[in-house]
C-alpha positions in Angstrom: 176.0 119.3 83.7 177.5 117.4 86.6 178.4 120.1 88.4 174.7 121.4 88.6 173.3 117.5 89.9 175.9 117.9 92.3 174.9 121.0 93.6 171.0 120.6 93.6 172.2 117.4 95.7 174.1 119.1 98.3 171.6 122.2 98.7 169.0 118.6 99.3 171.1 117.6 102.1 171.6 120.5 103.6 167.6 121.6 103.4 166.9 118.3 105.2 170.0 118.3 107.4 168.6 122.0 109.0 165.2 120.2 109.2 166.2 117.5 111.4 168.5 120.0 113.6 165.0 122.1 113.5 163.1 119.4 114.8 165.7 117.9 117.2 165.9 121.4 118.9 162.2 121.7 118.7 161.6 118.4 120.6 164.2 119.6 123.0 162.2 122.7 123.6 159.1 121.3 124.1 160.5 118.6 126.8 162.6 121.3 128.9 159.9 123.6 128.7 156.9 121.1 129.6 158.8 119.1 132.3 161.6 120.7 132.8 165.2 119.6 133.3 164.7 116.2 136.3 164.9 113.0 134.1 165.5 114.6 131.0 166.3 111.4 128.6 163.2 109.6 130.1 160.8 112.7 129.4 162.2 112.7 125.6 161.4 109.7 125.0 157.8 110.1 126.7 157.7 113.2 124.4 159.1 111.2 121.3 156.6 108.3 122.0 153.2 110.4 121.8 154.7 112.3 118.7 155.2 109.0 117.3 151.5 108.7 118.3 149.8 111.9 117.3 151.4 111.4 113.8 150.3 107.6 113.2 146.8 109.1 113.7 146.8 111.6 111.7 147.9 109.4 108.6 145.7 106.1 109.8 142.8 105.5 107.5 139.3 106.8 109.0 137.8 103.8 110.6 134.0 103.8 109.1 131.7 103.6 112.2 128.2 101.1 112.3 125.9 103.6 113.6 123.6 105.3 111.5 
């Protein structure tokens, strides 16, 4: 039985390790392929930073407007 928590465990990790290499290489992509390879670090963390963005407001509660 502890054999089978183990492995259900391990498969976990290795499911969301190949997602994060996914998305790392992704991210990578995107950069090299948008702005190409001058000031690579700085445009991955431009890139990283309106990710971070397009993400917060996609899961931000609707704002109720005042107009009718």
């Amino acid at each position: 039985m502890c054999d089978i928590k183990v492995a259900v465990e391990m498969a976990l990790l290795r499911k969301i390790f190949w997602l994060a290499v996914f998305l790392i290489a992704t991210l990578s992509f995107v950069v090299l392929f948008e702005k190409g390879t001058t000031d690579f670090i700085p445009n991955l963390q431009k890139q990283a930073q309106e990710f971070n963005e397009m993400v917060r407001a996609q899961f931000a509660p609707a704002q109720k407007s005042n107009k009718p």
